[in-house]
C-alpha positions, 0 to 999 in steps of 0.5 A: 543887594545883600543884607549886612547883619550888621551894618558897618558900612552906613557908619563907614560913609558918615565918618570914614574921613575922619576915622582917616585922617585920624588913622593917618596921624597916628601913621605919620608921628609912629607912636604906634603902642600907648600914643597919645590918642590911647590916652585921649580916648581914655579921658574921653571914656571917662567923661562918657562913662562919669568914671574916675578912671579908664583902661583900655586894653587889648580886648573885651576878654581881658577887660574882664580878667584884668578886673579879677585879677585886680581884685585878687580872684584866685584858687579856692574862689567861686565867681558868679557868671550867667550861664547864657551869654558868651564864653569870654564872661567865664573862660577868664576866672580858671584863668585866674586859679578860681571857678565860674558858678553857673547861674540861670537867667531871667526869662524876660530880660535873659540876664541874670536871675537876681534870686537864683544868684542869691541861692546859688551864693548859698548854695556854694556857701554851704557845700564849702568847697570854694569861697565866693568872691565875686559876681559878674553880671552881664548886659546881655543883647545890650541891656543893663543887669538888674545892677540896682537889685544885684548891689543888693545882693553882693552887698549881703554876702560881701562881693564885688559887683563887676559888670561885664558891658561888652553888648551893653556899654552905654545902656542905663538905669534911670540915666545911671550907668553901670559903675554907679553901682559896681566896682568896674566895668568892662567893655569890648571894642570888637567891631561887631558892638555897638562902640566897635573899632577896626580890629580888637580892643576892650577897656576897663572903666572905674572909681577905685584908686587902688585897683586901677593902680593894679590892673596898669600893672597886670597889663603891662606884664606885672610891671611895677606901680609908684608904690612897688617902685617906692618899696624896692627903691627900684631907680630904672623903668617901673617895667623891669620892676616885675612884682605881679605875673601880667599879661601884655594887653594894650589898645593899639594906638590907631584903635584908639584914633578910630575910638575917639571919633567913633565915641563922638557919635555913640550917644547919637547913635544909641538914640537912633537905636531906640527907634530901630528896635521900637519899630521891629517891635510894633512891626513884628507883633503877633509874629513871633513867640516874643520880641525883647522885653525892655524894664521901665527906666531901662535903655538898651544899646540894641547890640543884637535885636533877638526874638524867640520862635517856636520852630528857631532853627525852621525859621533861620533856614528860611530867612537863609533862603530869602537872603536874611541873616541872623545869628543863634546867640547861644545855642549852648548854655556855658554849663552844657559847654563840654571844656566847662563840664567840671564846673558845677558848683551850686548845682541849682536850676539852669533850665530856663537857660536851657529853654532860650537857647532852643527858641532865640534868634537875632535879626539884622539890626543897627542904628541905620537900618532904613524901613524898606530893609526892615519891612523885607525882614519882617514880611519874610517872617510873617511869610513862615509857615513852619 
């Protein structure tokens, strides 16, 4: 039988038939855009995230966007992403008027460089050209941001701290999550992450009063708040009220109904991630270049188990041959993308970027990957020669 790279299916046999029953509801009462299971699992993620407020929304990319925008990112602003991790992190601020600052990584934890964000803020300071505005961080393979050090750092210089948790939407600090110190986070829905629905969805959770008001009315094509309605003594639908240019980006109904069951066992889940990677680390030792690096206090949601090897690209082809999936993420840093080559504010060093994307390699994972499965894919990469 053939080895999933992710495996859907054991969770699918678990709770298939209440993901179903969930499903068939939303079917049945046919309030199918903003029912009332969205609102459900809103509250839901609240009580898991300790958030004051959730949004969900069409997907993880406009998660992020509707956060800039919320803030008032626009023209003349630099907002801080790593250049190693996935397109949607920067691909939404020129979306916004502003530019993404491309800053390198951690070689341990391949998030980003608390000290080289800091000099690329000063960097970008200097040349004047565009005003720093805000910092994205994100849980690269699953595990949280340096957000303790890098609070530190959006407070010297005056920005907001957002988290981009797409991989790493439950990971900790010392049992925090990220809110505890940004201003929001954002997370994906995308079937593949460890909180995953059936299709796409993202959500947007935080603390913030005002902003959440903001970010209701971008999602719903710049529809008006309490406050715009109250303003304009406007007495029709607050949704032909158009005070901001919005997008269209709601979490289907039957999204939702599937998140909320899924939600139920994520916690558990997590949990039986740990003992997964735990045992792909103790198995693969001495095999590889690295296994993933993990900070004291620190809990990663394990969306992808990367490696490093010195002939990456020989040992892909040979897994390929034995019947083993694994993914490349990423093979180019966002600085070295050709649609962002204008992009190169700062100027500061980006190698280490350059070096993982040269020898990283994930391998199947999921929180029910038995033994036997796992022993196959370590042999086979114990049996590399290249």
């Amino acid at each position: 039988m053939a080895i999933p790279f992710i495996d859907l299916g054991q969770q699918r046999q678990r709770i298939g038939s209440a993901i179903e029953s969930a499903v068939l509801k939303v079917i049945n009462h046919g309030a199918y855009i903003m029912g009332p299971e969205v609102k459900t699992f809103e509250a839901d993620m609240n009580v898991f995230a300790g958030s004051k407020h959730c949004l969900s929304c069409a997907n993880g990319t406009d998660a992020i966007e509707l956060i800039l925008l919320g803030l008032g990112i626009g023209k003349g602003d630099a907002v801080f992403v790593p250049t190693f991790t996935f397109v949607a992190t920067a691909e939404v601020v020129p979306m916004t008027g502003a530019e993404p600052v491309f800053v390198d990584i951690d070689a341990r934890t391949y998030n980003i460089d608390v000290a080289k964000l800091d000099a690329t803020i000063e960097a970008v300071k200097t040349e004047g050209r565009l005003k720093p505005a805000a910092i994205i961080a994100v849980d690269l393979f699953g595990q949280p941001a340096d957000y303790p050090a890098l609070s530190k750092i959006a407070q010297k210089h005056g920005l907001p701290l957002i988290s981009d948790a797409a991989q790493g939407f439950g990971g900790t600090i010392d049992g925090r999550q990220s809110l505890e110190w940004c201003v929001a986070t954002a997370t994906s829905f995308y079937p593949a992450k460890p909180l995953g629905c059936y299709g796409d969805g993202g959500a947007v959770v935080t603390n913030d009063d005002a902003l959440m008001d903001r970010m209701i009315s971008y999602r719903v094509h710049g529809g008006a708040t309490a406050a715009d309605v109250a303003e304009h003594k406007f007495e029709h639908e607050a949704k032909y009220l158009n005070v901001r240019i919005g997008m269209n980006s709601r979490l289907d109904t039957i999204q939702a109904a599937v998140l909320v069951e899924k939600l139920r066992i994520f916690g558990e889940e997590i949990d039986m991630r740990q003992a997964v990677a735990a045992r792909y680390a103790e198995k693969l030792a001495g095999k590889v270049v690295s296994v993933p690096f993990v900070k004291d206090g620190y809990v990663s949601t394990w969306a992808q188990y990367t490696i490093e090897h010195e002939n990456r690209d020989g040992l892909q082809a040979h897994l390929r041959n034995a019947g083993i999936p694994t993914a490349v993420y990423y093979p180019i840093p966002l600085h070295r993308q050709p649609g962002y080559a204008a992009f190169n504010a700062g100027g500061c060093d980006l190698s280490v970027s350059e070096q993982k994307a040269a020898s990283v390699i994930s391998l199947p994972f999921s929180p029910y990957l038995d033994e036997a499965t796992q022993d196959h894919i370590v042999a086979a990469i114990a049996a590399f020669n290249g």
